[in-house]
N, C-alpha and C positions, 0 to 999 in steps of 0.2 A: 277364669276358665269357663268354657262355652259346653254343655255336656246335652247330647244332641238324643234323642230316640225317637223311635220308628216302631210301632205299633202294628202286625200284618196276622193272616190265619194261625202262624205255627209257632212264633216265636218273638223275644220282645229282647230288641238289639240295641248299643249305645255305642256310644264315640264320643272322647272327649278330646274338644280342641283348644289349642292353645291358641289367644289371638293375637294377631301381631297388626305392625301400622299396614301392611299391604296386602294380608293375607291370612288362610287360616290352616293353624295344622296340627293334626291328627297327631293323637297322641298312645302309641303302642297299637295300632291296629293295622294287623295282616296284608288286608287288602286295603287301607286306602294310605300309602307311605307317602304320597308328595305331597304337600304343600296347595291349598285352593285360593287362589288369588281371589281378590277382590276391588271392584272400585269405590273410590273414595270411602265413606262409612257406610257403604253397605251390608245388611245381615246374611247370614248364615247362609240363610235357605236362598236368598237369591245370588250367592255367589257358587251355591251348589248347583240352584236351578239352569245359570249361566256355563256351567262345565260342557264339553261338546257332546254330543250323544255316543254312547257307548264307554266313556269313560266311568274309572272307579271313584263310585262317590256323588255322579252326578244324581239328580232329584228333579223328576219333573214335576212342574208348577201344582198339577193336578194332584200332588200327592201332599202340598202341605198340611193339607188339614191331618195329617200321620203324626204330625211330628209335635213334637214339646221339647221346647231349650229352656233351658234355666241356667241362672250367673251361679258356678260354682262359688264358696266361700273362700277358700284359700287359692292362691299365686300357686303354681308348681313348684313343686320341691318345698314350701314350708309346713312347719306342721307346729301343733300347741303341745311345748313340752309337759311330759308326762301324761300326756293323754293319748291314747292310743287310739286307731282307725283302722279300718282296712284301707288299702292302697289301690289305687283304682285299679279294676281287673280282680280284684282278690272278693268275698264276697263273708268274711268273718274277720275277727280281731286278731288272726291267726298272723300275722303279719311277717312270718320267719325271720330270717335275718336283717331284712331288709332296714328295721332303724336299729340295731343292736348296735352299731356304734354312739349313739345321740342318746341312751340314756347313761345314766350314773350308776356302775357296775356295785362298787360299795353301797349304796343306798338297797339296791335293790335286793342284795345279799341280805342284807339288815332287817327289812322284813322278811325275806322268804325262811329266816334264822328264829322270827317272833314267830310268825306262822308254825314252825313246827313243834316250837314250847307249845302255843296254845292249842296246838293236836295232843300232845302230850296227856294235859290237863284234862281238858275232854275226855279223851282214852279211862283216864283215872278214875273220873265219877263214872262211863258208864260202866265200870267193873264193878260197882256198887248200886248202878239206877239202871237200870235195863231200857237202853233210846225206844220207847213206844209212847203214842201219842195220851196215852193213858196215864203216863207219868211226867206230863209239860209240864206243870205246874208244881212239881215238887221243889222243895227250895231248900236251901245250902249254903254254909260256909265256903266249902269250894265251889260252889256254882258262880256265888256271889263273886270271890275271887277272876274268873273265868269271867263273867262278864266284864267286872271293872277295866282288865288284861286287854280284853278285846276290843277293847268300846275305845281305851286309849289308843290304841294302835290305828284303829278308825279317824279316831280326830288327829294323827300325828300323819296320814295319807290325805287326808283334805287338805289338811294346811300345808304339807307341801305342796301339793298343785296349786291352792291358789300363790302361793309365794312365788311359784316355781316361773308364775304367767303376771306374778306383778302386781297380783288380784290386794289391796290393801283392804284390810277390816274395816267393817263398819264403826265398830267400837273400838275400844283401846285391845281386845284380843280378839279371838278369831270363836267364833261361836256357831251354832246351828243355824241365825240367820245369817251368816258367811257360806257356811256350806253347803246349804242348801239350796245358794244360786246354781252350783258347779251340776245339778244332777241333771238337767237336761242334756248340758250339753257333755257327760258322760254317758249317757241314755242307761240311768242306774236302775230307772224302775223296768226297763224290759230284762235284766239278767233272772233265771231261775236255776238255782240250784241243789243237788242232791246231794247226801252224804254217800257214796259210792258202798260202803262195806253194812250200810244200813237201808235196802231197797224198799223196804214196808214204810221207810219214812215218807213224805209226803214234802214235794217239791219245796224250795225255802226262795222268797223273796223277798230280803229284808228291806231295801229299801220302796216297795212298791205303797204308794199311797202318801210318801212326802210330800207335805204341802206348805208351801211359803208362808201361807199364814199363819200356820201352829207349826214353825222347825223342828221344838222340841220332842211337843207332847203327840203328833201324829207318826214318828218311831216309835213304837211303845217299848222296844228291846232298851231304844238311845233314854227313851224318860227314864223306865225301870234303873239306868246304871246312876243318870243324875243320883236318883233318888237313893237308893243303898252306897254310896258314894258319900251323900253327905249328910246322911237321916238313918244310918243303919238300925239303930236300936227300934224305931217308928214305922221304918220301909222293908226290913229286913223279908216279908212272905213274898217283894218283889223278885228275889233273888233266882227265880223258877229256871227250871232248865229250858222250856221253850227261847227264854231269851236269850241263853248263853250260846243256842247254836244258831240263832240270828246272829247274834255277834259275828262268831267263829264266821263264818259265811261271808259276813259284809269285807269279812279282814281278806275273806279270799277277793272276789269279788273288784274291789279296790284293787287290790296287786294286779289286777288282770285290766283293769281298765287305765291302770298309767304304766304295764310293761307289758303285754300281749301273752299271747301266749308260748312264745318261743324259747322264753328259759324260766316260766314259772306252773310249769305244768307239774299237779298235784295228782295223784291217783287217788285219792281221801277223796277229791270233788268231785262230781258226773256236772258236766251244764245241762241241763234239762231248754234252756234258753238263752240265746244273747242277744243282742242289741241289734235291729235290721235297719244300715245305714242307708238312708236317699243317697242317691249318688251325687247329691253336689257338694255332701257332705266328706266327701272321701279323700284323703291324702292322694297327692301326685306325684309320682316318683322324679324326681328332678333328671335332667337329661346328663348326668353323672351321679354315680350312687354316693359320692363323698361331699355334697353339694346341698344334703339338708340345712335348711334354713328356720331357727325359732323362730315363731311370733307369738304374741301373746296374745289368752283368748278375750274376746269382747264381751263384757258381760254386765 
């Protein structure tokens, strides 16, 4: 895919075309519906610049320096299972019905089912610790619990996207430096999240600041669960509430980056931020809706 813009005083427009062996064509846009022929391998802009004068779409010569194309990453109509995108024209993950049929309805049940124990839980302790940032660090048997709770349900959402795309472990299981390939290309560190019914709390970004070199210990929420997980008697002051609602968070978080938002909308969450896709980046709607096509991602 060819995905074309135009740079002018008022406003910054796109067009994404699909290219074929003869020609070039527009994909969902208003005004430009036919079809721009081309000879033999020639680009974009001189099969635009060649259109007759007054024509939709045409581009005179003196205007290229306006323009920037770039090779979309996916073919039209395929998309990376369980990972979700806006659809070109859309401009968030918000992607309504449009892939509802291409995920796994049980699966996604299954978490939004875990998600609302570990609200549950949550719920529980703050009836007892009052959410202020003056009590992050107080620590607990059922914090502790609540993290381990969450942190699993995190590594059991990685490891199905990588399975899901093909992705084999580096080692005999699937670890932090397995998952931590997956977070660009879910753009995990631009999400920022609130707790909706606690607004004095202070924006949450769990996974901002993962880094391929240290997987583990650069999550401090992911170390701290390592750690009371398999040292509790040693690790146990890890147990603090700051990390249980990173947890909570990332579980949300996850859900919404391999099923959108169209049947996993939480009132418990505010997004304070999501993820702002380049457009070569964007799913493309295939030229029938029941025509989605997996592939797996490259990574």
């Amino acid at each position: 895919m060819l995905h074309r813009s135009i740079a002018d005083d008022q406003q910054q427009r796109g067009i994404c075309w699909q290219e074929k062996d003869d020609c070039f064509i527009p994909i969902g846009h208003h005004q430009i519906a036919e079809p721009v022929p081309r000879s033999n391998n020639e680009g974009l802009l001189d099969s635009l610049n060649r259109l007759p004068e007054g024509s939709s779409g045409r581009i005179d010569s003196h205007q290229n320096n306006l323009f920037q194309i770039t090779q979309g990453q996916l073919r039209r109509g395929t998309y990376f299972p369980r990972i979700v995108r806006p659809i070109y024209g859309e401009t968030t993950i918000q992607t309504g019905q449009t892939l509802k049929n291409v995920w796994d309805h049980n699966y996604l049940r299954a978490i939004r089912k875990q998600e609302e124990i570990l609200i549950e839980l949550i719920e529980s302790i703050f009836r007892n610790i009052h959410p202020h940032k003056d009590n992050y660090n107080v620590y607990g048997h059922q914090i502790r619990n609540l993290i381990i709770l969450a942190t699993t349900e995190v590594e059991s959402s990685l490891t199905a996207i990588l399975q899901a795309n093909n992705v084999q472990p580096i080692n005999r299981h699937y670890t932090t430096q397995d998952y931590v390939r997956i977070k660009n290309i879910l753009r995990l560190e631009e999400f920022e999240v609130s707790l909706l019914h606690y607004p004095w709390l202070q924006p949450f970004s769990p996974f901002r600041g993962w880094h391929e070199d240290r997987p583990t210990q650069s999550l401090t929420w992911y170390n701290a669960y390592n750690k009371i997980k398999h040292y509790r008697e040693n690790e146990f002051k890890e147990a603090i509430l700051l990390h249980s609602i990173n947890a909570l968070i990332a579980v949300h978080i996850l859900l919404i980056a391999q099923f959108g938002n169209w049947a996993t909308y939480n009132p418990y969450f505010k997004f304070n931020n999501e993820p702002c896709w380049p457009r070569e980046e964007l799913y493309i709607s295939p030229e029938q809706p029941d025509e989605w096509e997996p592939v797996n991602v490259d990574i």
